[in-house]
Phi, psi and omega in degrees: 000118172238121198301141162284155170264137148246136154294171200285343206281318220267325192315333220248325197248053148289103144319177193283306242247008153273331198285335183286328187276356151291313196280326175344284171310332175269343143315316188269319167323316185292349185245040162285282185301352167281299186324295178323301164346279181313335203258334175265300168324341212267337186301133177290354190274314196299345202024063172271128172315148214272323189271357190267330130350281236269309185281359157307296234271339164295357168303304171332317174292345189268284212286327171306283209314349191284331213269270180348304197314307186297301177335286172310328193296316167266008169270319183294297182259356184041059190222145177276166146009300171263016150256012149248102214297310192299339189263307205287302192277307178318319192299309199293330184313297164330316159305324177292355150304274211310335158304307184293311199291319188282336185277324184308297184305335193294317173318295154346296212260349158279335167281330183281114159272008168266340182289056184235358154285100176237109177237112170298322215265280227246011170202110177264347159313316189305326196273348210279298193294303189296330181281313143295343194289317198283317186289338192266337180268014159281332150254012161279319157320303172310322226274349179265015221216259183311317205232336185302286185335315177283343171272266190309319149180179185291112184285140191258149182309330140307342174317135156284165151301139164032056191020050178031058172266040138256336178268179182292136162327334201218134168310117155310089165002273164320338168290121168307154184301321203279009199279156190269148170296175175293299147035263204266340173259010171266329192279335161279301205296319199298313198290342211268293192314301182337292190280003167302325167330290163345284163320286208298294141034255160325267055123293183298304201273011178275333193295322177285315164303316173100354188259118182264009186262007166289335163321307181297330167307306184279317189303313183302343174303315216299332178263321159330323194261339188261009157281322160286002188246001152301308191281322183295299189308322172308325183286294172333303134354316177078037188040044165266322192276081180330320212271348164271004166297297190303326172332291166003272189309311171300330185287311174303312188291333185283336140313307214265325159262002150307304185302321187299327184289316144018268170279005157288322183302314182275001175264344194260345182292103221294140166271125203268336204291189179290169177289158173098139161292010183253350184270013181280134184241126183240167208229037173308319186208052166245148185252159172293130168311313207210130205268111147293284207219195186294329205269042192221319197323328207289291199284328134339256159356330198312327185271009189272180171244153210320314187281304164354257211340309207276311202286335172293323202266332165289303194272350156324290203283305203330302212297290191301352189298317203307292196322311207251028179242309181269002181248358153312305231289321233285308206242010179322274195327310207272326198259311163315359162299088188286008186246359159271107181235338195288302187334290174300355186269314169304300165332300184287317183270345158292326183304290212291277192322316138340304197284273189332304170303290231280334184300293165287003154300308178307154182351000000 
């Protein structure tokens, strides 16, 4: 298949539907080497905890289910995906599935001193709990999506997620129409924290294991999260800026062969700790010396219980949802500029760069 060139002159003025025939090939691409990811991560020498597997692996569901959604948006409205706020927030909810069940199981397997016997193909008790967990908010998820709409009246291209009963009683002029519920931006901020949590995680279980290249994991996480945070800025953004669809995209297939390469290392990788179960450190109730960031949270948190845990980490993101949905309008005319590309660009690689230093500043 062969990609139009634009020049550097041409970004800022890119359309959707070049920025989409661009983005195309790394998306459909991406989900080879995630497949790898899963096949490696899956080796019993990696011990990776069995629900933290199943929500890796629940990420598939979010990339089938995504697709009908883009589909409809653009069939129904001849509109993209994220400028149909009700479509737009059931899909992504589903990542935030895929998070929540991997931050929840790693939590699970730092109180569990037994998960360390890992067969995926041949004892599914582990899986059990994590697995369903995925199927049931999954299809809790659909239904404001499959079944309200179909109830209540004929869904509008403007609509809120979940008729925006998070957002303020009263509308902003000044907001462009295509702007996200309260919703729909808890549901990015949550997935963007999740998985630092997720990272920090990943981090921790090289210390339970004995393995140190799950160290190398969180670093390889680091172009994943700056692929949701490609997406939150584009949102941010008011969906003006094109040229961060394909970003999007390059970032996500160039994660997806970080992480495999990643989990190849830790299936292929010498256990450094001492011979023996006592040299295993386990972090049921050790707190982080030092807060880098959000991805400290696991461990922080750690002596609290699951729902505690969730309900501090909800009103984290609730609290920042606020912030960058009602403190955007502020910057409407400037952020709604699709010819403003160095800004958003910045939003991202400061972030990103900021993220990378603290990983490898570590141990």
């Amino acid at each position: 298949m062969k990609l139009p060139m634009i020049g550097l002159s041409e970004v800022s003025s890119m359309s959707q539907s070049e920025a989409e025939t661009l983005a195309s090939p790394f998306f459909g691409g991406s989900l080879f080497p995630y497949l790898g990811f899963l096949y490696y991560l899956k080796q019993p020498q990696c011990e990776t905890p069995r629900g933290v597997w199943v929500g890796f692996a629940s990420l598939l569901s979010f990339v089938i289910l995504t697709i009908p959604a883009a589909v409809a948006a653009k069939l129904l409205f001849d509109a993209g995906l994220a400028d149909v706020d009700w479509l737009h927030g059931s899909a992504e909810s589903l990542l935030t599935i895929t998070n929540l069940v991997t931050v929840l199981s790693f939590r699970q397997a730092f109180r569990n001193n037994t998960t360390f016997t890992v067969d995926l193909n041949n004892n599914n008790e582990g899986n059990f709990v994590a697995v369903n967990l995925v199927v049931a908010l999954t299809l809790l998820a659909l239904i404001p999506t499959c079944i309200l709409p179909g109830i209540l009246h004929t869904p509008a291209i403007h609509d809120s997620y979940l008729n925006g009963f998070l957002d303020l009683p009263f509308k902003f002029s000044s907001e462009p129409s295509n702007a996200l519920s309260i919703s729909t931006w808890l549901i990015h901020v949550s997935s963007l924290i999740e998985f630092l949590v997720v990272m920090g995680f990943c981090f921790e279980w090289a210390k339970v294991t004995g393995n140190e290249r799950w160290k190398g994991l969180a670093v390889a996480l680091v172009p994943l999260h700056s692929s949701g945070l490609v997406a939150c800025t584009y949102h941010l953004f008011y969906n003006s800026n094109y040229v961060l669809l394909p970003l999007q995209a390059a970032l996500t297939f160039f994660g997806n062969c970080c992480v495999m390469a990643g989990a190849w290392r830790i299936a292929n990788g010498a256990i450094v700790a001492k011979e023996g179960e006592e040299a295993r450190e386990f972090l049921t109730s050790t707190k982080a010396a030092k807060v880098d960031g959000f991805e400290d949270l696991g461990i922080v948190f750690s002596d609290d219980n699951d729902a505690l845990f969730l309900s501090k980490v909800f009103l984290i993101c609730l609290t920042l949802s606020y912030g960058i949905k009602y403190g955007s309008i502020l910057g409407v005319p400037y952020l709604a500029n699709n010819e403003n590309v160095a800004l958003p660009l910045a939003v991202i690689l400061l972030p990103t760069l900021f993220n990378l230093k603290k990983w490898t500043a570590r141990d």
